[in-house]
C-alpha positions in Angstrom: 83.0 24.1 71.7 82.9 20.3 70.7 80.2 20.2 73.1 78.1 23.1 72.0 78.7 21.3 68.2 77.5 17.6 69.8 74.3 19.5 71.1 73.5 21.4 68.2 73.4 18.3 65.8 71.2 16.5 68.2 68.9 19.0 68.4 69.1 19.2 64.8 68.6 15.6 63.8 65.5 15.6 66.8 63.8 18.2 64.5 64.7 16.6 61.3 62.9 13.3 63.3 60.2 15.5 64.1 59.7 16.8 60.6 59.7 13.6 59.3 57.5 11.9 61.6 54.7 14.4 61.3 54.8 14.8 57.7 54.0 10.9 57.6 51.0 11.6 60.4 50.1 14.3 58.0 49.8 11.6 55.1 48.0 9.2 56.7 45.5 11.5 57.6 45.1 12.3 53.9 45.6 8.6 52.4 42.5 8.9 51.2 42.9 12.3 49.2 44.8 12.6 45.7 47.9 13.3 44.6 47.5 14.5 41.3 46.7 11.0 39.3 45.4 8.0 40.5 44.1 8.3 44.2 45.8 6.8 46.9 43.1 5.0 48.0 43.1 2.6 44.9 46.8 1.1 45.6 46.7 1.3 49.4 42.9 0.5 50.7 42.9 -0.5 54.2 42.5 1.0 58.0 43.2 4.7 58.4 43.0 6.5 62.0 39.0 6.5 61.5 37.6 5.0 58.4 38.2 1.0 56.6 38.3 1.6 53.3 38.0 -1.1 50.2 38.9 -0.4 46.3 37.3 -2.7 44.4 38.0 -2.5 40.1 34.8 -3.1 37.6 34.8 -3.7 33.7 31.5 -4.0 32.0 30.1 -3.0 28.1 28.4 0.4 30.2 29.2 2.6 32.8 26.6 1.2 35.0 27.5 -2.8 34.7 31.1 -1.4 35.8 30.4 0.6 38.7 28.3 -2.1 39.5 31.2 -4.8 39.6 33.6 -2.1 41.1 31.2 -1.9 44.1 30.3 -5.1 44.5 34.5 -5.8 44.6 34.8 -3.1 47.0 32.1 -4.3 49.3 34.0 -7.5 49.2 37.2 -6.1 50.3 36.0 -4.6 52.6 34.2 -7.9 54.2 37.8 -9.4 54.2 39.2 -6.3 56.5 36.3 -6.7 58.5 37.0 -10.7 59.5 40.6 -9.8 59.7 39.9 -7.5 62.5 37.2 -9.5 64.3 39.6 -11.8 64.9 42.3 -9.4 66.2 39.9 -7.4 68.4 38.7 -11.2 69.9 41.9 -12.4 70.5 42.7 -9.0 72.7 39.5 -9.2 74.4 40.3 -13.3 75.4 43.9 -12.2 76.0 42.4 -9.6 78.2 39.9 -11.6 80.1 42.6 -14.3 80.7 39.7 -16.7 78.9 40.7 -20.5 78.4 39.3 -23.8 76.9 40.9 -26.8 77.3 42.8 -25.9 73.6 44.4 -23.1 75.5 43.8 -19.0 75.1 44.2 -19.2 71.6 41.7 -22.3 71.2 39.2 -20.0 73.0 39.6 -16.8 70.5 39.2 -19.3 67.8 36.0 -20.4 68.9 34.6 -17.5 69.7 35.9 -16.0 66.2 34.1 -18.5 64.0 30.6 -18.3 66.1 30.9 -14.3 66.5 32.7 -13.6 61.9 28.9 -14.1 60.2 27.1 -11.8 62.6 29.4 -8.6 62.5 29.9 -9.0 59.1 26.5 -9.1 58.6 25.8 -6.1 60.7 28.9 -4.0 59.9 28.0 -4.5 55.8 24.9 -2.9 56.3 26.7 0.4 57.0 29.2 0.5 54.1 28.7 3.4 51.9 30.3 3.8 48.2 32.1 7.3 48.7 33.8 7.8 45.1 34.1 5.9 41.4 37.5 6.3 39.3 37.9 8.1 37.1 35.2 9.9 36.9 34.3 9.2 33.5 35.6 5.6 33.4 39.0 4.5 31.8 38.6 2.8 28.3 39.6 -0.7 28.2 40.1 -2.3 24.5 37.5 -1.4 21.8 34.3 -1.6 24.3 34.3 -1.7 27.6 34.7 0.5 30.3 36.4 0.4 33.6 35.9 2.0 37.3 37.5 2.0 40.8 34.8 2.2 43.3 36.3 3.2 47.1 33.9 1.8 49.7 34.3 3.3 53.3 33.2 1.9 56.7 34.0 4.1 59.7 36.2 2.3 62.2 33.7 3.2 65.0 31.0 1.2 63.3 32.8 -1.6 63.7 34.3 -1.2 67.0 31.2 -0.2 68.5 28.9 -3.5 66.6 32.2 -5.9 68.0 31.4 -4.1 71.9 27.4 -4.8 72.1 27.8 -8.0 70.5 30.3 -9.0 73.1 29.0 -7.3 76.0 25.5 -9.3 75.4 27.5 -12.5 74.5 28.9 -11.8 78.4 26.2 -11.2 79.6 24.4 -14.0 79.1 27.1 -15.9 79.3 27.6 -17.3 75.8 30.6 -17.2 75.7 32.9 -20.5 76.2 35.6 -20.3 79.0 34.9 -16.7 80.5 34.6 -16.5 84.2 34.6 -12.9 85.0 31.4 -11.1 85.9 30.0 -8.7 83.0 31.5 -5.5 84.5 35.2 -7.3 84.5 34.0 -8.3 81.2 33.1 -5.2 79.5 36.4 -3.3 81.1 38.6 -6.1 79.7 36.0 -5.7 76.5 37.3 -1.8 76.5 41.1 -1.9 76.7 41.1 -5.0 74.2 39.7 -2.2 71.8 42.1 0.6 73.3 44.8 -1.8 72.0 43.4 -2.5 69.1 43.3 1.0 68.4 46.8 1.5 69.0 48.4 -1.1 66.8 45.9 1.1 64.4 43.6 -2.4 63.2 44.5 -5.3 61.0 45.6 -4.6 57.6 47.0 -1.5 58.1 48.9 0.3 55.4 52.4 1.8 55.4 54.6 4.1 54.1 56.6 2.8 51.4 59.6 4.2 49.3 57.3 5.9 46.7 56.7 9.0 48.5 60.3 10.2 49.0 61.1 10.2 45.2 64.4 8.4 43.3 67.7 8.0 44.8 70.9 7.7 42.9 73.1 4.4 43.3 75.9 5.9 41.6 75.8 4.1 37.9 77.0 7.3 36.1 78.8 6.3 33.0 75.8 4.8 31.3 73.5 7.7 31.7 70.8 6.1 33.9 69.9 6.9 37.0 68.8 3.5 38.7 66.0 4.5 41.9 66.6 0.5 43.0 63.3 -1.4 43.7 60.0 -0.6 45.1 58.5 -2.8 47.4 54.6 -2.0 47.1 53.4 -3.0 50.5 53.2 -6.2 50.5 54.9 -9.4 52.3 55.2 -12.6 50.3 52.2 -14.5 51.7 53.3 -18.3 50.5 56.1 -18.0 48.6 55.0 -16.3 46.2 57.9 -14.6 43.5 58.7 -11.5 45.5 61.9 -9.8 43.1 63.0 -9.9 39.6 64.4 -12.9 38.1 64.4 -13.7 34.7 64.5 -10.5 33.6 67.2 -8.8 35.9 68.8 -7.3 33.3 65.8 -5.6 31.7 67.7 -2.1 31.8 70.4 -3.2 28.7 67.1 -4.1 26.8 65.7 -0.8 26.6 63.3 0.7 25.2 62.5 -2.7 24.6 60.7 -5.3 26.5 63.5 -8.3 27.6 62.9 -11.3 26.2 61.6 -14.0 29.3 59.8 -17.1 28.2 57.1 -18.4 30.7 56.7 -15.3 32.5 53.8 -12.5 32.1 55.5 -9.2 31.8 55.0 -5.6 32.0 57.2 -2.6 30.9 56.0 1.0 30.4 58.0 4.4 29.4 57.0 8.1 30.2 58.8 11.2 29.5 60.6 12.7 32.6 58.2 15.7 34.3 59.4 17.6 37.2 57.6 15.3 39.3 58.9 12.1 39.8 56.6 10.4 42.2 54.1 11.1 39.8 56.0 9.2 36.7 56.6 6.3 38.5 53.1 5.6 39.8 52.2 6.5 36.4 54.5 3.6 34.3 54.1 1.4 37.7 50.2 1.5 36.7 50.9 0.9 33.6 53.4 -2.0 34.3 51.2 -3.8 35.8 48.0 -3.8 33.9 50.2 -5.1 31.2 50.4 -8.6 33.5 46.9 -7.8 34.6 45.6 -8.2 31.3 47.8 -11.3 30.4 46.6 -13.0 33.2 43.0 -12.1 33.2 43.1 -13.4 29.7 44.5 -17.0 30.5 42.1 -17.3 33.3 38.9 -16.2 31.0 40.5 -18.7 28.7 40.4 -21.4 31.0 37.1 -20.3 32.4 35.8 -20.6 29.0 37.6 -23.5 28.0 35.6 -25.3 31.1 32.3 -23.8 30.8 32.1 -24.4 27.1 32.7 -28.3 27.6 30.0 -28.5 29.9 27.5 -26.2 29.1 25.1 -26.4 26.1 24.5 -24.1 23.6 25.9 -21.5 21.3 29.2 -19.8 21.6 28.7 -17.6 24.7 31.6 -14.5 25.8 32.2 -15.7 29.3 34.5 -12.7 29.6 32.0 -10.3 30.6 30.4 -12.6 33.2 33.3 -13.4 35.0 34.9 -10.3 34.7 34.8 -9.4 38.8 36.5 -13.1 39.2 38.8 -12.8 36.9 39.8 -9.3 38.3 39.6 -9.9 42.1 42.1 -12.4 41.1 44.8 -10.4 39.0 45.0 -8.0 41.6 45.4 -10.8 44.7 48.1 -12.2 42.0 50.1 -8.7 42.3 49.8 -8.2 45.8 53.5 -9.8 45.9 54.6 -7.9 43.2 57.7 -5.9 42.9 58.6 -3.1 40.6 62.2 -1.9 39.4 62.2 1.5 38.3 65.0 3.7 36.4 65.5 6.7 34.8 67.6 7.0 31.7 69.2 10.6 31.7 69.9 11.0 28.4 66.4 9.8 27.1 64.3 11.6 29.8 62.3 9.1 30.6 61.1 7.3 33.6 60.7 2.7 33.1 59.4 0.5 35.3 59.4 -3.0 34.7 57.7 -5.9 36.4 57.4 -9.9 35.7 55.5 -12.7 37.6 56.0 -16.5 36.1 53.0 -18.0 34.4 54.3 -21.2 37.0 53.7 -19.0 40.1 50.4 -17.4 38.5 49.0 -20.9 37.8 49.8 -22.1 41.1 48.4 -18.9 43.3 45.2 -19.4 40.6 45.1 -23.6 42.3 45.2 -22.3 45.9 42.4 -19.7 45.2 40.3 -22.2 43.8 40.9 -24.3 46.7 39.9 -21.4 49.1 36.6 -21.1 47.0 34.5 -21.7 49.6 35.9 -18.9 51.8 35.3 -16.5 49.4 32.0 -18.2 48.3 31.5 -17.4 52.4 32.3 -13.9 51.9 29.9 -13.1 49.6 26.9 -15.2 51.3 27.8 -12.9 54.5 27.3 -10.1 52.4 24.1 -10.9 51.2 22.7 -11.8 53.5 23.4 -8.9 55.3 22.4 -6.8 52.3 19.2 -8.9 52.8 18.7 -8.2 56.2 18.6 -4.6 55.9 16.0 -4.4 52.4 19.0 -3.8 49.7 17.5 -6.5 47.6 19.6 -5.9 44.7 22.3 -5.9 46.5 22.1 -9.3 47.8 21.2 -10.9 44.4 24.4 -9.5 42.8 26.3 -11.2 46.1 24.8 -14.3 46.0 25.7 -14.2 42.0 29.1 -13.6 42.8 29.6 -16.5 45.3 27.8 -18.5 42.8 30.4 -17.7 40.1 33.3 -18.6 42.4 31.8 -22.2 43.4 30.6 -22.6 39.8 34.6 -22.1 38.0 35.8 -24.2 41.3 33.9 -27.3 40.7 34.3 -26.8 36.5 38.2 -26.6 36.8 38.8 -29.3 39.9 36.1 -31.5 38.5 34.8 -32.1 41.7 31.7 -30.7 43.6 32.4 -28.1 47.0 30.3 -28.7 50.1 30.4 -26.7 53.6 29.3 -25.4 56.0 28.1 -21.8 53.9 25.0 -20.7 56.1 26.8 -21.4 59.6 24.4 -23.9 60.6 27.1 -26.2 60.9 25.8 -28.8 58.7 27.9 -29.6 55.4 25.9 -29.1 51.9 26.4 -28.3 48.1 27.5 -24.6 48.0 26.1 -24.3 44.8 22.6 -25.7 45.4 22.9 -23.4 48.4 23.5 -20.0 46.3 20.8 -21.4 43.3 17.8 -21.7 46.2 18.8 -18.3 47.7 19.1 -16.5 44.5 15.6 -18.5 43.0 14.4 -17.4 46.6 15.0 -13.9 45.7 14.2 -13.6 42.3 11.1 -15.3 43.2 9.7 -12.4 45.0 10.8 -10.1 42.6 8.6 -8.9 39.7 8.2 -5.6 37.3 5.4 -3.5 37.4 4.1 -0.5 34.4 4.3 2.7 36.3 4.2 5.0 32.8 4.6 4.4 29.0 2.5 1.8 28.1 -0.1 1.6 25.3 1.5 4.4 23.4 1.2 5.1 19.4 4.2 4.9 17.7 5.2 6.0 14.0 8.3 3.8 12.8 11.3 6.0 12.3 10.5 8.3 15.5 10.5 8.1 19.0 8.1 7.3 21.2 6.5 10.4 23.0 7.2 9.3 26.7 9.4 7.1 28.3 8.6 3.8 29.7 8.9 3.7 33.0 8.9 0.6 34.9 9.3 -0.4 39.0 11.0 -3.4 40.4 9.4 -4.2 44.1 10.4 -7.1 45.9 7.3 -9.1 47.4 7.9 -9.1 51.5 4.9 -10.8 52.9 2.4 -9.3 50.6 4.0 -5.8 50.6 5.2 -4.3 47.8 9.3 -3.3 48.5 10.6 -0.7 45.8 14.2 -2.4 44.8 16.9 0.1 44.7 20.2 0.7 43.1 18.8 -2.1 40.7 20.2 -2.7 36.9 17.2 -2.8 34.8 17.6 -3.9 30.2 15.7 -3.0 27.8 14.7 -5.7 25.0 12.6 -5.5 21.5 10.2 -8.4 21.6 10.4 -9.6 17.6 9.5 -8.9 15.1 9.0 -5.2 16.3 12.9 -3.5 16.5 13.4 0.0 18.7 16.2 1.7 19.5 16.2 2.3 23.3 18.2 3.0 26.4 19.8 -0.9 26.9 20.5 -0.2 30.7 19.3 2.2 33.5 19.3 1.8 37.3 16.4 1.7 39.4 16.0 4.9 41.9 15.7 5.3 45.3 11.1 3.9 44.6 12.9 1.6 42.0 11.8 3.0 39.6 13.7 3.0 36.1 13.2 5.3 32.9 14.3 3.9 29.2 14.3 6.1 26.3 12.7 4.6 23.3 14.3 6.9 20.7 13.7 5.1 17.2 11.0 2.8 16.3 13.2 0.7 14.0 10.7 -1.7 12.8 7.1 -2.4 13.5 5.1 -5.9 13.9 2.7 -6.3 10.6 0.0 -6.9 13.3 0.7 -2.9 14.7 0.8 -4.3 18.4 4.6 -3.7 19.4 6.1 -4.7 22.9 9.0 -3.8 24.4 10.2 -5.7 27.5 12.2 -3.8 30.2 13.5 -6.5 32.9 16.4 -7.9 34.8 19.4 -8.6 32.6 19.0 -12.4 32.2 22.5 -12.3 29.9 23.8 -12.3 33.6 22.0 -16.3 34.6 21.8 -17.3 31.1 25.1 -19.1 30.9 24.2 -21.3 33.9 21.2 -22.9 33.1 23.2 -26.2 34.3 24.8 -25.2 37.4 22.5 -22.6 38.9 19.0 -24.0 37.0 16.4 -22.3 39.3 18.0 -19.0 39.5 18.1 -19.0 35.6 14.3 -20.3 35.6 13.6 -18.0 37.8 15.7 -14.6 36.3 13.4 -15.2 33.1 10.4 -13.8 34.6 11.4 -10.7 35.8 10.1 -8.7 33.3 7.6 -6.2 32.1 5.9 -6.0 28.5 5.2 -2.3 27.6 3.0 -2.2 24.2 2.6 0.4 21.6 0.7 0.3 18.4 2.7 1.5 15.2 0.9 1.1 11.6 2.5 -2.2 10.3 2.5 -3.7 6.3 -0.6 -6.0 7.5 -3.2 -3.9 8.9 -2.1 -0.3 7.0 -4.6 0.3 4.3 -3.4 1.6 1.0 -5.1 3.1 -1.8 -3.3 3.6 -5.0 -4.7 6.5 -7.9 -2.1 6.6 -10.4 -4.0 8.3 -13.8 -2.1 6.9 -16.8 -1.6 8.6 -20.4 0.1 6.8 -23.6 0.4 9.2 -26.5 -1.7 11.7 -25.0 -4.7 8.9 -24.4 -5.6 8.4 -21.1 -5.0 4.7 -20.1 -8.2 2.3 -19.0 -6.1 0.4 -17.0 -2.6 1.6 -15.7 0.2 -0.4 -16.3 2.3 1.7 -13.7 -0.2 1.1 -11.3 -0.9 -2.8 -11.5 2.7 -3.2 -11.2 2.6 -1.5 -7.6 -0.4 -3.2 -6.3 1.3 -6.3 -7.7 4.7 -5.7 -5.8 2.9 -4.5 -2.4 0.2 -7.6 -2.8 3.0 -10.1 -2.8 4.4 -8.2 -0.1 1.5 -8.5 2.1 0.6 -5.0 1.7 -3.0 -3.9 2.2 -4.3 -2.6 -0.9 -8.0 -1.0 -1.0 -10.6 -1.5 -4.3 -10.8 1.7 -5.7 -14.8 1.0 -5.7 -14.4 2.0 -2.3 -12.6 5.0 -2.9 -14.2 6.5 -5.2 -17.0 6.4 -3.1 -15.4 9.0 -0.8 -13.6 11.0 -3.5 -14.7 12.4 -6.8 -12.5 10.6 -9.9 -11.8 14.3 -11.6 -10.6 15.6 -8.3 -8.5 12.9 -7.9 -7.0 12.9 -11.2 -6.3 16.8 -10.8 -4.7 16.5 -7.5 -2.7 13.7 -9.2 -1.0 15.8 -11.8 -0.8 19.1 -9.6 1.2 17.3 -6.8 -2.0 19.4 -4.3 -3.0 16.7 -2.4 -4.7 18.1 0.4 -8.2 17.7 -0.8 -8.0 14.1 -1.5 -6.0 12.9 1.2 -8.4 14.8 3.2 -11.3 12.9 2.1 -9.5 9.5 2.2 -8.6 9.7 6.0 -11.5 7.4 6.9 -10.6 5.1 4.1 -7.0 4.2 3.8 -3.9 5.1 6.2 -1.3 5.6 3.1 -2.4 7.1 -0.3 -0.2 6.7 -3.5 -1.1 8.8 -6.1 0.3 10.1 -9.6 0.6 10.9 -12.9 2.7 8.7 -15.8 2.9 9.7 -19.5 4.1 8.2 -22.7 5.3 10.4 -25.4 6.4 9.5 -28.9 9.9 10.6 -29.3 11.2 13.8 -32.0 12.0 12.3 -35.0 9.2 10.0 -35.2 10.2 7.0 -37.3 13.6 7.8 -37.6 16.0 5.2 -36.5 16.6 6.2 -32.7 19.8 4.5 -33.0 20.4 6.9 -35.8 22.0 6.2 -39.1 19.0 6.4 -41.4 15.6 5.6 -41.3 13.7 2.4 -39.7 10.4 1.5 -39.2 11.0 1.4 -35.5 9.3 3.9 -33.5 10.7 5.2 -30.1 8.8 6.7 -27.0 9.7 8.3 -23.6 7.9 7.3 -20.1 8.1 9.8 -17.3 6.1 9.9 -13.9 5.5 11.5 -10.6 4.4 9.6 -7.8 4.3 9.9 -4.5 3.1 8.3 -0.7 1.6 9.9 1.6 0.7 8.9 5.2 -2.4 9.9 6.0 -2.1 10.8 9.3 0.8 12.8 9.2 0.6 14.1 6.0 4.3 13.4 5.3 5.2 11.6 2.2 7.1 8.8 2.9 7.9 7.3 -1.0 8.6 9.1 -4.2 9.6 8.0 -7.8 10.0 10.7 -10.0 10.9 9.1 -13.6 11.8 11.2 -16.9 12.7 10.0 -20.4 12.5 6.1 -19.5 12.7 4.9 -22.7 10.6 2.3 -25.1 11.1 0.9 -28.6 8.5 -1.1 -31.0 8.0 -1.7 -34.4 5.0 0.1 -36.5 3.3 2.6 -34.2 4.1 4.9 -31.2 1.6 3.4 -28.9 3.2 0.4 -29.0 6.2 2.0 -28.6 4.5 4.1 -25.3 3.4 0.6 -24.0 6.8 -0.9 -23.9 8.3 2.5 -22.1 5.7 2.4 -19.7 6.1 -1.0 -18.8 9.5 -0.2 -18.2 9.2 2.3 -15.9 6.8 0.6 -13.9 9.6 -1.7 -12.6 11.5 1.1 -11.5 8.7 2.9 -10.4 7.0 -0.3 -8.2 10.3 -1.1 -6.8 10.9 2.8 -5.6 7.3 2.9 -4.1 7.4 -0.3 -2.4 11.0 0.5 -1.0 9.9 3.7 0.8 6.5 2.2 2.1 8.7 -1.0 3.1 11.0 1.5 5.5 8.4 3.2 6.8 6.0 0.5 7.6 8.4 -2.4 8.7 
């Protein structure tokens, strides 16, 4: 019986193994999927049974600068997994081919790692492909910007299958140092280094951690909280880095609030309890840590800015966008080593997790990344030039600008200038000279051509009729390469103000449309221009460090023209038919004051010599006080662009010389001004300024003309400013 029960629990606790061991082959298979919030692939990128993959994190002021910085993060990481496996597939192949130098086995794989690390970067890059952004719409982040995961994938094959024909042709010409064995020795020791590789499942792979068997109870009953213990989140401590709660290991008795911890960054984050718990703790865990994320991607913009301001000239500048991907890359290398106490207070159903990291141990990881600069610089140079290699143009500029930033806050912040061996010619140079002549190399070949939109006519106020469409190429030997995947801006060339799309991304012909969907204000010459070219905002700020890429970034641009009527060259013509005390006026006094406010204005006003010549004075006159314009504005199309015409009239006021301040009789007179005016553009017909006037009163002594004169002259202020004011918006 005993027996029968020893049997049954083995068999038992062999299918409980079972269970166990394929539900976790079953979620490595899917480590890439979703679990209801935040996918898996954002916190645990790496080597999965058949694809690399890389999350990389973008912030920018629009959805395309993010996902552009996300990618270009992404691509990064995974250029890091890539060298990390190079060199573990090498040193199974040397171990494999019993390969010596006279440093040993390991002094061989070494060599052969450094000569063999640019060339499968290099060709591996050129077959990463940027599978998903996250979320979907982009995560707000403070008042403006926007933020994106980007989850780059390489298949594992790719890799294995660049490492084998560069070996195998290595072999067989016998390149390289130390191997003996003839190429078919070579290539079988070549194929079971990789079979081993395989098996250990690559460099950098990811494991299971506590997170995906849910909370645990350690027993603390009589407070009402349910401590789950701490949550390792894959990481080792790589160089003694802080690796458990310190200062604030008593968080828990602080709650809700935050426990007090000078000189540490600190993150603490609530949620109310939902029936699934997994989900609430990755959900405050997130939120934890971008607490810390942001504190310390705000010292490090502060000192970035502290440096760059010192040394670079010019007005204030915000240094936070542009270093935004170095600032980030670094936060999240900072919380590799992180760790994350979780508990869950019964009574308050809710779910904490608190995390710290001392500003001591951030500074000092921020020193040592600074001193691997050029290793990341190296990165991103392998990168482009890869991207280079295979036509992505684009691509490689936004590399070689991201290996230029890391240099550029290295040298600002040591004070001292970083040379090496970037290019792998083995001579030692100035990085930073190195990334300016690539990326003035680049940018020199790259221009904007018109392939739509230009020389349209514009009418302030409205859009323009069709978009401008413009095509960045890339000049290889005389041949005209379309630049894809490229981040175009839109600019107004002063004085002329539009409102248009600010960004759009070139196509698969590089070609980019912008929207011009207001013409704000128009030049007083009528010839408007707006330029659509690379975003120089991006080079601007290192006209010191990086001077020929910045000279170079400046031309890069396009000027599309369209004529709009301007205040200059817009012809005006004013009829305004004047009465005081039912006279008709020789001169109007209305009317001077308009051409007098538009004149000083640089208005065009025509003689009316002119326009009577092309329109009869009675017909004129009538359409003036019937508001029926058509005639007239007809018959002045060939004359003027913009007509103002009207009718103003002075009347003496009921009571005639009665005191109009009442109270008896005076020998003052009073009199009421009224008008109707109007502008009309010629063109469209629409009227674009009114001043409609009643009752505007005047006062004079002895007679009601007198009294008409004064009430007309102060309506004609209002009246000139109105007119002027609505030709102003309209025109300028």
């Amino acid at each position: 019986m005993k027996r029968t029960a020893f049997l049954l629990s083995v068999l038992i606790t062999a299918a409980l193994l079972l269970n166990v061991d394929s539900g976790m082959a079953q979620k490595k298979k899917n480590k890439g999927g979703k679990s209801g919030g935040m996918p898996e692939w954002i916190s645990k990128p790496g080597i999965y049974e058949d694809v690399i993959v890389g999350a990389g994190i973008g912030e920018g002021l629009s959805e395309m600068k993010a996902k552009s910085q996300a990618e270009q993060s992404a691509r990064k990481k995974i250029a890091e997994v890539i060298e990390t496996n190079v060199k573990s597939l090498t040193t199974n192949f040397m171990e494999e081919a019993s390969t010596t130098t006279d440093k040993g086995s390991s002094g061989a794989a070494q060599e052969y790692f450094q000569e063999i690390t640019q060339t499968m970067t290099e060709v591996t890059l050129k077959n990463v492909k940027i599978e998903e952004y996250w979320p979907p719409k982009g995560e707000k982040v403070g008042k403006d910007k926007i933020k994106f995961y980007a989850k780059a994938v390489l298949k594992k094959a790719d890799l294995e299958k660049a490492f084998k024909d560069q070996v195998a042709n290595d072999a067989a010409q016998n390149k390289i140092k130390g191997v003996k064995l003839s190429a078919d020795k070579a290539l079988a020791a070549l194929d079971k280094a990789i079979a081993n590789w395989n098996k250990t499942g690559g460099a950098g792979e990811e494991t299971e951690t506590a997170t995906d068997t849910g909370v645990k109870d350690t027993g603390i009953k009589d407070t009402g909280i349910k401590d789950t213990g701490f949550k390792d989140t894959g990481s080792k401590d790589l160089g003694g880095g802080q690796s458990s709660i310190q200062c604030g290991k008593d968080w828990i008795k602080s709650l809700p609030n935050m426990p007090k911890c000078d000189g540490y960054y600190q993150g603490l984050a609530g949620t109310p309890q939902s029936n699934n718990n997994s989900e609430d703790m990755k959900k405050v865990e997130s939120e934890a840590r971008s607490m810390i994320i942001r504190a310390i991607r705000s010292e490090i913009t502060s000192k970035v800015t502290s440096v760059m301001e010192e040394t670079t000239k010019g007005g204030a500048t915000d240094y936070n966008e542009t270093f935004s991907s170095v600032t980030e890359s670094f936060s999240q290398e900072t919380l590799k080593n992180l760790k994350v106490e979780f508990y869950t207070d019964k009574k308050a159903k809710k779910v904490y997790a608190y995390t710290e990291i001392s500003i001591a141990e951030v500074n000092r990881q921020f020193a040592e990344r600074l001193k691997k600069a050029l290793n990341v610089a190296k990165t991103y140079y392998l990168a482009a030039k890869s991207a280079e290699a295979s036509g992505d143009y684009y691509l490689a500029l936004t590399q070689y600008l991201e290996g230029a930033k890391e240099i550029v806050i290295a040298e600002l912040i040591n004070k001292e200038p970083i040379e090496g061996d970037i290019d792998g010619s083995g001579k030692s140079v100035s990085v930073r000279a190195t990334f300016d002549a690539q990326l003035k190399n680049l940018l020199g070949k790259m221009r904007v051509d018109i392939v739509s939109g230009d020389m349209q006519k514009g009418v302030k106020g409205e859009p323009l009729a069709a978009p401008l469409e413009a095509k960045l190429v890339y000049d290889k030997d005389g041949a005209a390469i379309p630049v894809k995947n490229a981040n175009l801006a839109s600019y107004s060339v002063a004085p002329t103000v539009v409102k248009a799309d600010e960004a759009a991304k070139t196509d698969g012909g590089g070609v980019a449309k912008f929207t011009v969907h207001s013409v704000e204000t128009v030049n007083p010459s009528g010839q408007n221009k707006v330029r659509i070219g690379l975003n120089v905002s991006d080079f601007e700020m290192f006209q010191q460090q990086l001077p020929g890429a910045v000279e170079k970034a400046r031309l890069v641009f396009k000027d599309f023209t369209f004529t709009a009527k301007g205040s200059a060259i817009t012809k005006i013509v004013i009829l305004i038919f004047e009465e005081n005390i039912g006279k008709e006026q020789p001169k109007s006094i209305v009317e001077d004051e308009i051409v007098k406010q538009l004149a000083s204005n640089k208005f065009k006003v025509i003689d009316k010599s002119e326009v009577f010549r092309a329109v009869n004075r009675e017909a004129a006159k009538a359409a003036a006080e019937s508001s029926n314009d058509d005639i007239v504005a007809n018959a002045l199309k060939s004359v003027a662009d913009v007509l103002v015409i009207g009718s103003v009239k002075a009347m003496e006021s009921v009571g005639g010389s009665s005191n109009p301040y009442g109270g008896g009789s005076s020998n003052r007179v009073s009199a009421w001004a009224s008008c109707s005016i109007r502008g009309i553009d010629l063109e469209t017909g629409k009227i674009i300024a009114t001043s409609s006037k009643e009752q505007v009163k005047g006062i004079s002594v002895g007679s009601a003309e007198k009294a008409g004169i004064v009430a007309l002259g102060n309506l004609s202020k209002e009246a000139a400013k109105e007119i002027f004011a609505g030709l102003s918006a309209a025109l300028k």
